[in-house]
N, C-alpha and C positions, 0 to 999 in steps of 0.2 A: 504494500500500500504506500502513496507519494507522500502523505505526512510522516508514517514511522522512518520510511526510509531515507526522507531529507532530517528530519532529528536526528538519525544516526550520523548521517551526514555532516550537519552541524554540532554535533558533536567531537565527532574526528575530527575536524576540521579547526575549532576551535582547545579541544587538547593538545594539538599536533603542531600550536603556534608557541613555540617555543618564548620570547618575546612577551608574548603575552602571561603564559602560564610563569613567567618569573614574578609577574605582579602581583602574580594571587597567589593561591597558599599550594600551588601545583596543579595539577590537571584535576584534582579532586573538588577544585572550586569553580566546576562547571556544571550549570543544571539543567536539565529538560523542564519546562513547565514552570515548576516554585522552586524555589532553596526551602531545606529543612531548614526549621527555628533552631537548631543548634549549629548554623554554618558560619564560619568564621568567614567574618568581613577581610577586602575585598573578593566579593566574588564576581560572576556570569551568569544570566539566567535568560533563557530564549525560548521561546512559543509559540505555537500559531496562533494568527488575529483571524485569519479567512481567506477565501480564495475556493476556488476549485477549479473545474473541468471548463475549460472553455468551448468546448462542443462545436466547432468550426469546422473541424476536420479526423478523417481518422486515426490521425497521430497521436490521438489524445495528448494532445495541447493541454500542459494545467499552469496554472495562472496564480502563485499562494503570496500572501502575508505571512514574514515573520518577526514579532520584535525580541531585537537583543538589545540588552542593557549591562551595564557596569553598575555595582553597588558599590558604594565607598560609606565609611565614618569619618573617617580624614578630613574630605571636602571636594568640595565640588570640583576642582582640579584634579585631585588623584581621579577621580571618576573620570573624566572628559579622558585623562592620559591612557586609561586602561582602554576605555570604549577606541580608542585611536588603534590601539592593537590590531582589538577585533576588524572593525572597520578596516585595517591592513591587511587581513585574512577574507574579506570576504567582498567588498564592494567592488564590481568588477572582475568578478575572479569568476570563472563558471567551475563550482565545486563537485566532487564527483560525490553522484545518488546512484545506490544500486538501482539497476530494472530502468533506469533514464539516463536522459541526456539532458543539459544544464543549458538552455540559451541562457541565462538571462539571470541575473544575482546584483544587484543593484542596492543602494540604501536611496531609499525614497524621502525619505522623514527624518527629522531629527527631534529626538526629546532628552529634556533636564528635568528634574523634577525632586523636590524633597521632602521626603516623607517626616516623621516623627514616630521614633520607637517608645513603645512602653513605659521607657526610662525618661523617655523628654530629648533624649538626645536626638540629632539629626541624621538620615539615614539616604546620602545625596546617591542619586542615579542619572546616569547620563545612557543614552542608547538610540537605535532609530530602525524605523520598520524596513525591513527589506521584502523588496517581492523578487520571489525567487522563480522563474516561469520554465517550466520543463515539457520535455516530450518523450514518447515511446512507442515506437514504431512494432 
């Protein structure tokens, strides 16, 4: 299926950035969907927004949203310099998905945003939607 197979995807893909994974706590600070509330900050967390089948032709043409983001407690800087990683690893890059073929890997969107944990402290994320558009003949 093109969502598990692109999350594996994007998950290789983003363990496999070396770069990157120096900024976090190893490859082990990369998530599918949510981070567990025991995950030690900075992390990566990336998920489908939407998208599907674009039904044009028989290639099955798919068309998806995904957002990734950087979590930082530091500050909105470390956040922005982690998500710069990622964004090195993927914007423009046609990644490999088992069972497809990758036209198309772009960041469309950009977002900042800061949350409040429980504690009161600040919980800065920077990240942005990518549409990832694939085929399989």
């Amino acid at each position: 299926m093109i969502i598990g197979d692109t999350a594996t995807a994007l998950y290789t893909t983003l363990t496999g950035g070396t770069a990157l994974t120096a900024m976090l706590a190893g490859t082990t600070s990369v998530y599918h969907a949510q981070a567990p509330d025991e995950a030690t900050f900075p992390y990566v967390v990336f998920n489908h927004q939407g998208g599907g089948p674009e039904g044009i032709n028989p290639s099955r043409l798919e068309n998806n949203i995904w957002w990734i983001r950087a979590y930082s407690v530091t500050s909105m800087l470390n956040a922005s310099n982690i998500f710069d990683k990622v964004d090195a690893l993927l914007h423009k890059i046609n990644i490999s998905i088992t069972g497809a073929t990758t036209i198309w890997c772009q960041r469309e969107t950009n977002i900042s945003l800061v949350e409040t944990a429980s504690s009161g402290k600040p919980i800065y994320t920077v990240g942005g939607m990518y549409r990832i558009r694939t085929t399989n003949t």
